[in-house]
C-alpha positions in Angstrom: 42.2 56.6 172.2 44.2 54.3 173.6 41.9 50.9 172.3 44.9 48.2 173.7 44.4 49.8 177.5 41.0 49.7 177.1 40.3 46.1 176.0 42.8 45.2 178.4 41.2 46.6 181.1 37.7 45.7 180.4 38.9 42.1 179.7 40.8 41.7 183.5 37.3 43.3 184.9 34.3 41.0 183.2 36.9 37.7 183.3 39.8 38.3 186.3 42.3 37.3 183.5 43.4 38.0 179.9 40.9 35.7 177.7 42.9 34.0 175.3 46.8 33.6 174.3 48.7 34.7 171.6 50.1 32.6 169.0 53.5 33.3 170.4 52.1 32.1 173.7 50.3 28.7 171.8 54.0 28.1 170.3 55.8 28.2 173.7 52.9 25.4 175.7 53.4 23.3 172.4 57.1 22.8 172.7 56.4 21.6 176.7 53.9 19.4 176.3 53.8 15.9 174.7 51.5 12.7 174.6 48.1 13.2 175.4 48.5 16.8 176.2 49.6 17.9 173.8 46.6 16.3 171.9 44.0 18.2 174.5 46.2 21.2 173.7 45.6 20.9 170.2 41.6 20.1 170.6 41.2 22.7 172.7 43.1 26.2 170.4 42.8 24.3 167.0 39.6 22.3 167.1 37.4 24.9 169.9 36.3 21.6 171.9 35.2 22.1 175.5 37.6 20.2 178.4 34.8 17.3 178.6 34.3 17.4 174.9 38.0 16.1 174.6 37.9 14.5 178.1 35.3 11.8 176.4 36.3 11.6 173.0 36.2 8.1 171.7 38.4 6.2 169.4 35.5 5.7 167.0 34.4 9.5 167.1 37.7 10.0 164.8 37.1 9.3 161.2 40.8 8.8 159.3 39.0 8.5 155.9 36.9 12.1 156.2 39.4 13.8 158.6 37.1 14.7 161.2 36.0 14.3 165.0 32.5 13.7 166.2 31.0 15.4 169.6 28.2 13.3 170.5 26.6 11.8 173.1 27.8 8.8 175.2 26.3 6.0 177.6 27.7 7.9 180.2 27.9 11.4 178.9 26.2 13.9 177.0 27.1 17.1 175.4 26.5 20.3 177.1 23.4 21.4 174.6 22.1 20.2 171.5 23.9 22.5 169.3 27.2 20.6 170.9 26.6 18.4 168.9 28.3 18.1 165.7 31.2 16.8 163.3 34.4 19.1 163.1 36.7 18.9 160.3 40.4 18.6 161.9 43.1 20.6 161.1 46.2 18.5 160.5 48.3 18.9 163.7 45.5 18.1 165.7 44.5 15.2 163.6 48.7 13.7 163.7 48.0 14.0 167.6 45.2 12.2 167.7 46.3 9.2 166.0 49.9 9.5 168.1 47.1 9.2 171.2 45.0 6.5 169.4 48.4 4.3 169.0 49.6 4.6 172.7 46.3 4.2 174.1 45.5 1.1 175.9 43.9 -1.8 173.7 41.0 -1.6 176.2 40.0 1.8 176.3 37.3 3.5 173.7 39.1 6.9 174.7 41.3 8.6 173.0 42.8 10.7 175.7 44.2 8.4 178.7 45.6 10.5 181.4 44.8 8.7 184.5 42.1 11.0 186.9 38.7 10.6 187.5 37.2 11.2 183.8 34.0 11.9 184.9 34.9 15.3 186.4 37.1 16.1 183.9 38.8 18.5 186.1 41.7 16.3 186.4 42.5 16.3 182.7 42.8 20.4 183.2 45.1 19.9 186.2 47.1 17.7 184.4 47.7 20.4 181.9 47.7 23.3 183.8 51.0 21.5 185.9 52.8 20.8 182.7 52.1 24.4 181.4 53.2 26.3 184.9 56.5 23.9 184.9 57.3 24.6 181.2 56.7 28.0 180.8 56.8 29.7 184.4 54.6 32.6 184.6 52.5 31.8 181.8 48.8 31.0 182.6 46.7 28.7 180.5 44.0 26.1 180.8 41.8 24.5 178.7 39.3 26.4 178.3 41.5 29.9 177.4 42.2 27.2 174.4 38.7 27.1 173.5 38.4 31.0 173.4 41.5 31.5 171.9 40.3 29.1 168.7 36.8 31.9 169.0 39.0 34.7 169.0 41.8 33.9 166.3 39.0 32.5 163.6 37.2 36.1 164.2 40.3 38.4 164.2 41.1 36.4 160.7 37.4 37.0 159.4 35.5 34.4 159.9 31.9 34.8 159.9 30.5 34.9 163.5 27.6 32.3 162.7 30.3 29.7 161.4 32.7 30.5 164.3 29.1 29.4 166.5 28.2 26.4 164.8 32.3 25.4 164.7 31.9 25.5 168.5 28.4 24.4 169.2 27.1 28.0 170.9 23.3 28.1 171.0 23.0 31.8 169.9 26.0 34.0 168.6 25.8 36.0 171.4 27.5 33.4 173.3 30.0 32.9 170.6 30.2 36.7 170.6 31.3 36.8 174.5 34.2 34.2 173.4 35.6 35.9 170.2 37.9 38.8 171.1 38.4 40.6 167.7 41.4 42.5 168.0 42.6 45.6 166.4 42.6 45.1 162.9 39.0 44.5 163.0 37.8 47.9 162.9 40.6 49.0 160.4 39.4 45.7 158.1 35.7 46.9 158.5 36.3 50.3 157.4 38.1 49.1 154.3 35.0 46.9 153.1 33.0 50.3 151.8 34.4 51.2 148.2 36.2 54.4 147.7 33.5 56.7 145.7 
């Protein structure tokens, strides 16, 4: 059987595009973008946070002194469900980004992303990215959330267990977390290795 065909094609007919990049892919959008992309960027494939997850991040969710980010509710926002809700430990090229963002953001703002737009759709923090990604690698398609199931998928095709991949990223039920994670290949070969040789 030809398994690469097959997931291909099943993954253009449930989503209308491939689902998540590789990590060659992740390494060409890194060297185009810079500033407070670059920071969503690194939120989004390192981190597994939602586009208004990083759109309202504040300064004060960051905690130098633990290493980790906080997704919790606001005055003016709330997570998208209860499970959302939760403390991440960072890894360190998204925690550098973050504090490059926290220094050139403006004195006055709690946020730690500040790309001008209408925060409270957060779509313009995606078109923002999307722009930069189509002008510095032409043909490529990415957006925020491909980031977030790019983070599912590469934690599952490295063996992480599905439960932790679904509190990391604040599903309700792993089936959710299951439609995200996109196990590759070596899954099946890995599995079959687990049962000792008699």
């Amino acid at each position: 059987q030809n398994w690469n065909g097959i997931k291909k094609d099943l993954r253009v007919k449930k989503f209308g595009r491939t689902s998540w990049h590789t990590v060659e892919e992740l390494r060409q959008i890194e060297a185009v973008l810079d500033g407070d992309l670059l920071t969503a960027f690194y939120l989004g494939w390192q981190e597994g946070l939602r586009k208004s997850e990083i759109a309202w991040l504040y300064k004060t969710d960051y905690d130098a002194q633990n290493h980790t980010i906080s997704i919790q509710s606001k005055e003016c926002w709330t997570p998208k469900t209860a499970r959302s809700v939760r403390t991440l430990p960072l890894a360190p090229s998204s925690e550098a980004a973050i504090k490059a963002s926290i220094a050139a953001a403006p004195a006055h703002s709690p946020f730690i992303i500040n790309i001008p737009g209408k925060r409270e759709s957060d779509s313009y923090l995606s078109a923002n990215y999307i722009d930069a990604v189509k002008k510095g690698v032409p043909g490529l398609k990415s957006h925020l959330h491909k980031l977030r199931h790019t983070y599912g998928s590469l934690l599952a095709q490295r063996g992480v267990n599905i439960k932790t991949i679904s509190d990391l990223m604040g599903h309700t039920s792993i089936l959710v977390t299951a439609r995200y994670t996109h196990w590759g290949d070596g899954a099946l070969l890995r599995a079959s290795r687990v049962i000792p040789e008699l």
